[in-house]
C-alpha beads as a LAMMPS data file, in Angstrom:
LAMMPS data file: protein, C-alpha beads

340 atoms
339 bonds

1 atom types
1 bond types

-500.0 500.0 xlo xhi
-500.0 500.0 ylo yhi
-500.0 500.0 zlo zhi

Masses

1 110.0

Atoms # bond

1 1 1 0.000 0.000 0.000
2 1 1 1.389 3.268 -1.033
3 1 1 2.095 6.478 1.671
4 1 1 -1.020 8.447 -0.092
5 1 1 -3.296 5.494 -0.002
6 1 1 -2.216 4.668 3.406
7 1 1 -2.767 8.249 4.626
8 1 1 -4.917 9.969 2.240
9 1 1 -5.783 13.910 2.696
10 1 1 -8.949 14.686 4.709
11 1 1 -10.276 17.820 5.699
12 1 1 -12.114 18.572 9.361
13 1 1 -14.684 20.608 8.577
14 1 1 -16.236 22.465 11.812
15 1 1 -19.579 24.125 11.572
16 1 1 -20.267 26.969 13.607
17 1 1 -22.918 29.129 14.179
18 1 1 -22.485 31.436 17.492
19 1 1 -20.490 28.464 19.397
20 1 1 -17.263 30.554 20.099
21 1 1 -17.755 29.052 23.496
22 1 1 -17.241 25.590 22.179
23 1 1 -14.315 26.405 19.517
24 1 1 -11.397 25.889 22.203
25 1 1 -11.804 22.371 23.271
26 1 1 -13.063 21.440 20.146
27 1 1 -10.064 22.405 18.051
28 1 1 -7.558 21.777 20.878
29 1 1 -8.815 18.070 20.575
30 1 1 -8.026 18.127 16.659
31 1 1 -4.793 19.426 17.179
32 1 1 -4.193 15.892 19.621
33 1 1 -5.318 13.680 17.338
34 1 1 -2.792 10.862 16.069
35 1 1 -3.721 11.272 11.938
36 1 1 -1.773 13.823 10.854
37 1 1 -2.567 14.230 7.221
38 1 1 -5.332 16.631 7.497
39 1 1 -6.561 20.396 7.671
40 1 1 -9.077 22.447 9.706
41 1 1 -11.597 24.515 8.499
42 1 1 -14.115 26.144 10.312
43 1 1 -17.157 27.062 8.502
44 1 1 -18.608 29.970 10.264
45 1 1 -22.828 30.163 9.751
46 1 1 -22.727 34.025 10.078
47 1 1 -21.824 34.032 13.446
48 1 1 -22.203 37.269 14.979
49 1 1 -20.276 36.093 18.637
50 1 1 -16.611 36.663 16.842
51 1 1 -16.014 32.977 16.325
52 1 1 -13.964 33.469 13.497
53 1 1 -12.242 36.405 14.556
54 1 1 -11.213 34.360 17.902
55 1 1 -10.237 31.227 15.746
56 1 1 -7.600 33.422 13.508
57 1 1 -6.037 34.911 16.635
58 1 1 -5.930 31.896 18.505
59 1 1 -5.334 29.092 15.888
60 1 1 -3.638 30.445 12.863
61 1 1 -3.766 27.073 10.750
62 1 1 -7.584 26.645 10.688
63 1 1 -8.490 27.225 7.482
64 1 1 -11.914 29.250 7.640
65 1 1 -14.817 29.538 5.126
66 1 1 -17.496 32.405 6.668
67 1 1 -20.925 33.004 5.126
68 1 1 -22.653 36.145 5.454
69 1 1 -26.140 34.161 6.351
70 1 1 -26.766 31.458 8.175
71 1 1 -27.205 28.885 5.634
72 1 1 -28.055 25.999 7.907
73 1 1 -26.553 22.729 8.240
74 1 1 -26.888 21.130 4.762
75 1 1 -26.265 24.038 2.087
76 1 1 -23.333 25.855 4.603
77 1 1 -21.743 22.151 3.948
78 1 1 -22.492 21.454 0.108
79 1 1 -20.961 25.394 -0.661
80 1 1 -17.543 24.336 1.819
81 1 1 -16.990 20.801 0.472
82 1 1 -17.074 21.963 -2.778
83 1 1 -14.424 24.484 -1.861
84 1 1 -12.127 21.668 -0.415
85 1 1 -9.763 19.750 -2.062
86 1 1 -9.368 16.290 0.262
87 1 1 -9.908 12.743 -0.699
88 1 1 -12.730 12.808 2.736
89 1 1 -14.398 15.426 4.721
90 1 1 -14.844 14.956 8.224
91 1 1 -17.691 16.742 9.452
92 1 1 -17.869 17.869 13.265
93 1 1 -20.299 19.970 15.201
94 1 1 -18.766 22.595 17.572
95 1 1 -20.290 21.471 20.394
96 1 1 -17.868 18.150 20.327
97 1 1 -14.752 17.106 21.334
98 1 1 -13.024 14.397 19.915
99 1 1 -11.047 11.259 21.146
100 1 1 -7.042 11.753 20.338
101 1 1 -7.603 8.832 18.029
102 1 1 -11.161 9.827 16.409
103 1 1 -9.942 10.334 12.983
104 1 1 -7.526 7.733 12.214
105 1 1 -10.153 5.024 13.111
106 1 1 -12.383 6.545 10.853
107 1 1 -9.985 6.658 7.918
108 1 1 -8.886 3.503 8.388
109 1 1 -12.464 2.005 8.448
110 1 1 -12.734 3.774 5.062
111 1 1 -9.497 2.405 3.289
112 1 1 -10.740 -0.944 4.649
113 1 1 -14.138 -0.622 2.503
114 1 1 -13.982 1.410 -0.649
115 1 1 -17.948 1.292 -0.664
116 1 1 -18.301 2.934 2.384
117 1 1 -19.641 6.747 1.506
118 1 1 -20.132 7.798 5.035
119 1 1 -19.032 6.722 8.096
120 1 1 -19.753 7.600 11.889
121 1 1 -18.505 7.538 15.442
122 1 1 -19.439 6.568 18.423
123 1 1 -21.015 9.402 20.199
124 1 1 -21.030 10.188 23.941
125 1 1 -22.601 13.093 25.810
126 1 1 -19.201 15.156 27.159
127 1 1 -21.012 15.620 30.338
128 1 1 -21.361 12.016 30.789
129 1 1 -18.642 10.491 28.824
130 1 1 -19.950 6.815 29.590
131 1 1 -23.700 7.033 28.467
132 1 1 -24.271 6.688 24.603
133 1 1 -25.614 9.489 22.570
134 1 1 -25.278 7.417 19.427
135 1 1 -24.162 4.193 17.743
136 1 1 -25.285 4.379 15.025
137 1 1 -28.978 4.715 13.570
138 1 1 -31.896 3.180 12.529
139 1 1 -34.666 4.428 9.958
140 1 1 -38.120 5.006 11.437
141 1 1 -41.779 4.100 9.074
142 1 1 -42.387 7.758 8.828
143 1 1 -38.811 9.339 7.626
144 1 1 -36.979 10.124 10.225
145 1 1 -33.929 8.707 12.402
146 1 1 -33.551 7.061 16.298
147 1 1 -30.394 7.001 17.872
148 1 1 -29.332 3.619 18.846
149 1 1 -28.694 3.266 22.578
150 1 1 -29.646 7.027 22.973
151 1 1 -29.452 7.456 26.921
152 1 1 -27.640 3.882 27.778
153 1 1 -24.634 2.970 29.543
154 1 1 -21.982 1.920 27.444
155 1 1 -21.849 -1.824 28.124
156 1 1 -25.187 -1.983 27.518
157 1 1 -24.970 -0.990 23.994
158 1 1 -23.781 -2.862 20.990
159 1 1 -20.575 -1.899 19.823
160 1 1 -19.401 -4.060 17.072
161 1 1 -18.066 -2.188 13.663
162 1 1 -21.347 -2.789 11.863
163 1 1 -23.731 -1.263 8.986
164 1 1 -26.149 1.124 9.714
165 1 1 -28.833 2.791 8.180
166 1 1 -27.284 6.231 8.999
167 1 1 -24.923 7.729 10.879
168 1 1 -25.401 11.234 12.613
169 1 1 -23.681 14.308 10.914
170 1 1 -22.635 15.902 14.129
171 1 1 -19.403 13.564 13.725
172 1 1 -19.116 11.896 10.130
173 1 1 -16.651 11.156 7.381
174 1 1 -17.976 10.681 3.997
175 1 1 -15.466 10.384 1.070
176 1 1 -15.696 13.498 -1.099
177 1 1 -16.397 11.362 -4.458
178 1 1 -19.273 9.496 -3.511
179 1 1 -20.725 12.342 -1.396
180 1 1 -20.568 14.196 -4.922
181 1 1 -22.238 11.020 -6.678
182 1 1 -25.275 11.391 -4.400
183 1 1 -25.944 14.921 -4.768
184 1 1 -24.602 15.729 -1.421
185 1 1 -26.988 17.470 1.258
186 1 1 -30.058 18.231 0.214
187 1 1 -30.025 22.062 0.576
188 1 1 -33.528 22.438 1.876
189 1 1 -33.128 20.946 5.163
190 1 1 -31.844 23.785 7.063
191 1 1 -31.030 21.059 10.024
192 1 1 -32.187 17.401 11.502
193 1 1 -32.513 14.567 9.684
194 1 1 -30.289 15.672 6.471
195 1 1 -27.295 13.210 7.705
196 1 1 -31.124 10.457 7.760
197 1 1 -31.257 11.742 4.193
198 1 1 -27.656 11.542 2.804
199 1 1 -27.452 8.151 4.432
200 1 1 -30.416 6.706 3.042
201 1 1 -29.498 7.976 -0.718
202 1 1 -25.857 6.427 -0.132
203 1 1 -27.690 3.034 0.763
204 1 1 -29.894 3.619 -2.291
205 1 1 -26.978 4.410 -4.936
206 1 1 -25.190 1.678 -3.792
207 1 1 -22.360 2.736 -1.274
208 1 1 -22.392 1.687 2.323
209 1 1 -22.804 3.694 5.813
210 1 1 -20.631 2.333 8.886
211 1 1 -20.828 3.078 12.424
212 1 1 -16.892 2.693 13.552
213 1 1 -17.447 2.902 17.785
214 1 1 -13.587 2.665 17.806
215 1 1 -14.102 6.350 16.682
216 1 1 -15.106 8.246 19.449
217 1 1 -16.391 11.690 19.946
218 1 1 -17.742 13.242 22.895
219 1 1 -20.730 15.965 22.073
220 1 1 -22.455 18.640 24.428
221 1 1 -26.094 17.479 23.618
222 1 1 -28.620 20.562 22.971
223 1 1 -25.278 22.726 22.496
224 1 1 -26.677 24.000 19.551
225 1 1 -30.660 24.452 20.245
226 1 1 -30.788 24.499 23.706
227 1 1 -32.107 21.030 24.561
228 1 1 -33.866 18.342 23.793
229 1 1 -37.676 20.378 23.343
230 1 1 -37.462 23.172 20.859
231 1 1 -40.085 24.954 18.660
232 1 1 -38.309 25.697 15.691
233 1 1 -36.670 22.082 15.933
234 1 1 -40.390 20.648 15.961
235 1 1 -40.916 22.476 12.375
236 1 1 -37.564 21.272 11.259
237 1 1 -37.782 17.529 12.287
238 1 1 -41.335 17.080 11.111
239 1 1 -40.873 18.458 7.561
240 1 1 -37.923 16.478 6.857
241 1 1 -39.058 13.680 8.024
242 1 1 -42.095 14.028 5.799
243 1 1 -39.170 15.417 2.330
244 1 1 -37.934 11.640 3.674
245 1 1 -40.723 9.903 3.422
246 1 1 -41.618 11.140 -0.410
247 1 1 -37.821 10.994 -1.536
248 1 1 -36.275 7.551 -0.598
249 1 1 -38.974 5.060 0.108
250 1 1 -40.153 2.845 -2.665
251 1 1 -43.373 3.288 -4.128
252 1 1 -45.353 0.940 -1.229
253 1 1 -43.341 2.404 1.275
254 1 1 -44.120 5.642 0.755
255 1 1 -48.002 5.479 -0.028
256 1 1 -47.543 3.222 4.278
257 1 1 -45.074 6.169 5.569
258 1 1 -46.957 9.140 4.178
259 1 1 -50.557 7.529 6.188
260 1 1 -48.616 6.814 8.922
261 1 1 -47.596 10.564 8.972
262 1 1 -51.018 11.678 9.137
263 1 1 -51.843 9.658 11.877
264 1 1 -48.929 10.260 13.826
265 1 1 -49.084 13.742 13.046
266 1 1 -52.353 13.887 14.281
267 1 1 -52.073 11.998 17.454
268 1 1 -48.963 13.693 18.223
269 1 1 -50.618 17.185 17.997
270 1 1 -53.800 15.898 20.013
271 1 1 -51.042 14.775 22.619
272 1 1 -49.379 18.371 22.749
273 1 1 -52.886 20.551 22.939
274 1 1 -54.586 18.087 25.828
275 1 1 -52.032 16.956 27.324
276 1 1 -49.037 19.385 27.598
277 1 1 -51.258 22.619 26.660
278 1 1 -48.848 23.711 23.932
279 1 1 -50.829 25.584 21.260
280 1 1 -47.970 26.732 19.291
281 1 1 -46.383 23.686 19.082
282 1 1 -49.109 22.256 17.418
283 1 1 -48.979 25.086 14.922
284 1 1 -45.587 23.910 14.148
285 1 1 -46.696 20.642 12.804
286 1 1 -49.545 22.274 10.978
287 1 1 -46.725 24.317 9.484
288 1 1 -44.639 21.407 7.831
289 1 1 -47.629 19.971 6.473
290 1 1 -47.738 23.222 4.999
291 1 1 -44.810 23.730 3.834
292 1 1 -45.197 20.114 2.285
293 1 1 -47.974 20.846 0.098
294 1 1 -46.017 23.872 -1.184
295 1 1 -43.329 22.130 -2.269
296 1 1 -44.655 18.445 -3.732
297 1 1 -44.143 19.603 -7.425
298 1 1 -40.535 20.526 -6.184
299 1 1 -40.152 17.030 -4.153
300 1 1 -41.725 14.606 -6.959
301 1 1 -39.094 15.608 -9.692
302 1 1 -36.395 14.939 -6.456
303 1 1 -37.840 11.900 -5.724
304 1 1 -37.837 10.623 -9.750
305 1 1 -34.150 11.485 -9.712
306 1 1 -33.032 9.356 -6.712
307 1 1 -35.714 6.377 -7.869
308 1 1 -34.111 6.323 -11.400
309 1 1 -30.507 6.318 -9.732
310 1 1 -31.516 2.933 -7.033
311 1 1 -29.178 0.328 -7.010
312 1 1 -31.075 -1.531 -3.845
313 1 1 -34.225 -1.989 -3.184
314 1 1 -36.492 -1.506 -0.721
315 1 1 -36.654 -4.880 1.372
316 1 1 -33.000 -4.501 2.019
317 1 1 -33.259 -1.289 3.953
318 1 1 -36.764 -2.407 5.993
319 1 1 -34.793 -5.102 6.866
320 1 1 -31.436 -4.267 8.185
321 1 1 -32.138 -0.586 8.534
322 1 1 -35.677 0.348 9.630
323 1 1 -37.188 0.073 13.347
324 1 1 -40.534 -0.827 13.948
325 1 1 -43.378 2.092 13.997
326 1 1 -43.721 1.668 17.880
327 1 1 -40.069 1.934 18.973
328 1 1 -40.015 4.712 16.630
329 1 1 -43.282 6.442 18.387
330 1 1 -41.396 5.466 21.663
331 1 1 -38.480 7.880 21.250
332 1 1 -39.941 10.471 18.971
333 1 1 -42.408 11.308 22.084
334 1 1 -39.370 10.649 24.289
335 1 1 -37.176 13.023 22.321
336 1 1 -39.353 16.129 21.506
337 1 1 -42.565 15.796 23.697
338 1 1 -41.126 16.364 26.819
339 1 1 -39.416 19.781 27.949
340 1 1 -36.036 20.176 30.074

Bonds

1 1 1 2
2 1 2 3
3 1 3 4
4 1 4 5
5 1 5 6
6 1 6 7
7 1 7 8
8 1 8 9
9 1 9 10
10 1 10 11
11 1 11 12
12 1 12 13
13 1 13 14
14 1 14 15
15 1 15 16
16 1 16 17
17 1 17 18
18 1 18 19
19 1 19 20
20 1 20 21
21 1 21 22
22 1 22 23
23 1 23 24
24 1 24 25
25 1 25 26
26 1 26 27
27 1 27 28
28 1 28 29
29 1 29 30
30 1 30 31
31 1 31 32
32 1 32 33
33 1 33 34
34 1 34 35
35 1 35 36
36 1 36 37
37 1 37 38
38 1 38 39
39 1 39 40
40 1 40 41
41 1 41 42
42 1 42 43
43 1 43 44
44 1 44 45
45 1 45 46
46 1 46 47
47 1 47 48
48 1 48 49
49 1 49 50
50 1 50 51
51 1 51 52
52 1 52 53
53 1 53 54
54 1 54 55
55 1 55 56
56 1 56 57
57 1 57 58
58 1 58 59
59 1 59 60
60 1 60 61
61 1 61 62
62 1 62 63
63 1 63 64
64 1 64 65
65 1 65 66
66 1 66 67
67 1 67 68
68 1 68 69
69 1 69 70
70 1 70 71
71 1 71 72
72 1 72 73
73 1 73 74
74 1 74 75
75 1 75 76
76 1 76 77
77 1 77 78
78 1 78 79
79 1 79 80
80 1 80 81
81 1 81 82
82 1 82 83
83 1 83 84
84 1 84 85
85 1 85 86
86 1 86 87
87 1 87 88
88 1 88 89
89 1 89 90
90 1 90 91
91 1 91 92
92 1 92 93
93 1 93 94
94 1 94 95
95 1 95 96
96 1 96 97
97 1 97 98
98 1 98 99
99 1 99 100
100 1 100 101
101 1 101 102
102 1 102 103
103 1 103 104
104 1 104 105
105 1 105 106
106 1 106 107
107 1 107 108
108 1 108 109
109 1 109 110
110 1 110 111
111 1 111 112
112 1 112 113
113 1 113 114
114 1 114 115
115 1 115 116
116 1 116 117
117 1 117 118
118 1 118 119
119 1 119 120
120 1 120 121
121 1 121 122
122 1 122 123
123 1 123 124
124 1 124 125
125 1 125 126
126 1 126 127
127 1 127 128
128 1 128 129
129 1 129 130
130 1 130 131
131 1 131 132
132 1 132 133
133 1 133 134
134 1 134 135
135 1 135 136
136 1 136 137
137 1 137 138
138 1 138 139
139 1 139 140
140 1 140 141
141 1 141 142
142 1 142 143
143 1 143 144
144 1 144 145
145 1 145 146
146 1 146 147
147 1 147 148
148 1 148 149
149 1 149 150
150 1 150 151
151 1 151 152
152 1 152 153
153 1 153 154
154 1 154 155
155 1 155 156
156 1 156 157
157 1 157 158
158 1 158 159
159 1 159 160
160 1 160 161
161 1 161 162
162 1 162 163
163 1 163 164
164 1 164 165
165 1 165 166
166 1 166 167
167 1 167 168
168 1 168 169
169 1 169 170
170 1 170 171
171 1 171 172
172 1 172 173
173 1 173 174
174 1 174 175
175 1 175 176
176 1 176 177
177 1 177 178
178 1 178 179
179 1 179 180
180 1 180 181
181 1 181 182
182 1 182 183
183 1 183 184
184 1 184 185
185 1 185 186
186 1 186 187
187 1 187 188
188 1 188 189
189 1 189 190
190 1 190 191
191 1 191 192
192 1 192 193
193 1 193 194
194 1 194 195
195 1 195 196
196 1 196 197
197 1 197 198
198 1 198 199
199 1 199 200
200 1 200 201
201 1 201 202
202 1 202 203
203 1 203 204
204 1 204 205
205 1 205 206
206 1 206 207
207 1 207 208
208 1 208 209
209 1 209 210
210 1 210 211
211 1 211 212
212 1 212 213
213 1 213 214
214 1 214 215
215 1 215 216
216 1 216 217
217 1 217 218
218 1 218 219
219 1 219 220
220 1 220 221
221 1 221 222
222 1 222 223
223 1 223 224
224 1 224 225
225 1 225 226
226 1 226 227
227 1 227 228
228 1 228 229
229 1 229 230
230 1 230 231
231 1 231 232
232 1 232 233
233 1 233 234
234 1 234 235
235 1 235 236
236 1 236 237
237 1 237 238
238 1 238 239
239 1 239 240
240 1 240 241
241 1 241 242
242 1 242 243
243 1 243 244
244 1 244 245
245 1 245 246
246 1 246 247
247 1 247 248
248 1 248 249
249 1 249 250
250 1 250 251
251 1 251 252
252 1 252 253
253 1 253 254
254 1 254 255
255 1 255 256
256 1 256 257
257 1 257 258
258 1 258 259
259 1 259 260
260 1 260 261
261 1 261 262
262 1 262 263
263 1 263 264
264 1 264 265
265 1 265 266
266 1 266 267
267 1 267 268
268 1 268 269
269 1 269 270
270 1 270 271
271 1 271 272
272 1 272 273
273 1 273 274
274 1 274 275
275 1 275 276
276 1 276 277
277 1 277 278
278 1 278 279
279 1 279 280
280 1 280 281
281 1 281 282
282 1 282 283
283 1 283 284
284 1 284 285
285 1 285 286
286 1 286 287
287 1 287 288
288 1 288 289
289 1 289 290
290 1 290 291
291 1 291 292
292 1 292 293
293 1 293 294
294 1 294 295
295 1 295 296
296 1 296 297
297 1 297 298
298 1 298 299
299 1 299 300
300 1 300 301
301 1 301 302
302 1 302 303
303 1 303 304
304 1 304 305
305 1 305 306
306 1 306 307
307 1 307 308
308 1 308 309
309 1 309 310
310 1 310 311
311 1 311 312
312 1 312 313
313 1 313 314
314 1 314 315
315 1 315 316
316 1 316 317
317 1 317 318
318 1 318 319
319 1 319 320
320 1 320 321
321 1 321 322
322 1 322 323
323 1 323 324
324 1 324 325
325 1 325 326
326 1 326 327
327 1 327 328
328 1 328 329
329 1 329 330
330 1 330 331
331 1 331 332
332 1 332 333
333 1 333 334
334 1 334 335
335 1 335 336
336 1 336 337
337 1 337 338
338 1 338 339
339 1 339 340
């Protein structure tokens, strides 16, 4: 094997959005880590806190890329990869800090399968470095993604090197080519459920997604919205979850996820007014249904491109890859029901 392929060039690529508080341990951890063949860049989401301005003084060889907008998760990403030249792009929330050897276990899970397009680490909360945040994750009936062994110790959670049906973007490597080859992000999910996305179209065109718990990453949950319960995160999880449904599921699968939607939807929002006397909140689901109907034209020509481009069908990801409609119910109203 040569020195290139043995080490090839990745870029970190840290996205910020007001987290100047987070920078320092996060980029002190990079600057630890055993791989050596990379670069920083931060890619600053119109922060207004002086996050960039603190990273120049303070670490000169981060490499930064600033928008003048906040451009959200998934289209702050698709501009910044295209801008860097790596053979992978490690992509890191602010909010994290990383294990000295995080990024050579991930690299080396990638030369060891060239069909891997995107591969994850093990994530554990930073203020409780031995309960799981993530291993991995698993594709619910109605679009969206649960966190395997969200909230467990660590022995209690299965930690084999293993496919998965995504892994979550807050600390994932995905080679640049096939990222490219699947269209990347889709740019209209400002945040949640885009890594559930990218994942799912790898699976579909025919690359793999790996959960490498060798890789580890510690991450300051609800560092960037404030907790588990948010209103705009409501809005956000409910209409991607529904762009998810319409995309990537087979024809059966999606006439299933899109009535399970409605029903869920509706229960859920019954559940919020009654129960938890949250008006608004309810208005939020109302809203992605919404915004849904606005943009089917939009979201049938997306999903005829990724249909035409399927290399595996539909059985293989309900079985390996999709948890059953209760579990998912379980931690949705786990999740985002309850308030901190």
């Amino acid at each position: 094997m040569s020195a290139e392929k043995a080490a090839p060039k990745v870029a970190v690529a840290v996205i910020t959005h007001n987290g100047k508080k987070y920078l320092k341990t996060c980029i002190e951890s990079l600057l630890n880590q055993t791989y050596k063949n990379f670069d920083i860049y931060l890619i600053d989401n119109a922060s207004s806190d002086g996050s960039s301005e603190y990273v120049k003084q303070n670490f000169p060889m981060v490499k930064i890329i600033r928008f003048e907008k906040n451009l959200g998760f998934a289209k702050a990403y698709n501009i910044a990869i295209r801008m860097i030249d790596a053979d992978y792009i490690a992509l890191l929330n602010d909010d994290t800090k990383a294990h000295p050897k995080w990024l050579e276990e991930l690299v080396k899970a990638a030369l060891e399968d060239e069909k891997a397009g995107a591969l994850g680490s093990l994530i554990l909360f930073l203020d409780h470095p031995n309960i799981v945040q993530h291993a991995g994750g698993m594709i619910t009936p109605i679009g969206g993604g649960i966190d395997i062994g969200f909230g467990k110790p660590l022995h209690k959670v299965d930690l084999r090197k293993r496919y998965v049906g995504y892994v979550c973007g807050a600390a994932m490597l995905v080679k640049k080519d096939a990222f490219e080859k699947v269209g990347g992000f889709d740019n209209d999910y400002f945040a949640y459920f885009e890594d559930v996305d990218l994942c799912w179209r790898m699976w579909l065109q025919g690359y793999k997604v790996v959960l490498v718990p060798t890789s580890v990453v510690y991450h300051k949950y609800g560092g960037s919205w404030g907790g588990r319960y948010n209103p705009r995160r409501l809005y956000l999880s409910h209409i991607n979850k529904l762009r998810n449904t319409l995309k990537n599921f087979g024809t059966l699968n999606c006439i299933k996820g899109i009535l399970l939607n409605i029903i869920f939807d509706i229960s859920r929002s019954l559940l919020i007014v009654v129960k938890y006397k949250r008006i608004h909140d309810a208005k939020s689901i109302i809203k992605a249904w919404k915004t849904l109907v606005g943009e089917l034209k939009i979201l049938c020509n997306k999903r005829i491109r990724i249909q035409k481009k399927r290399r595996t069908r539909d059985n293989f990801i309900v079985k390996y890859f999709l948890c059953s409609l209760l579990y998912g119910v379980k931690e949705y109203l786990r999740l985002d029901i309850k308030s901190e």
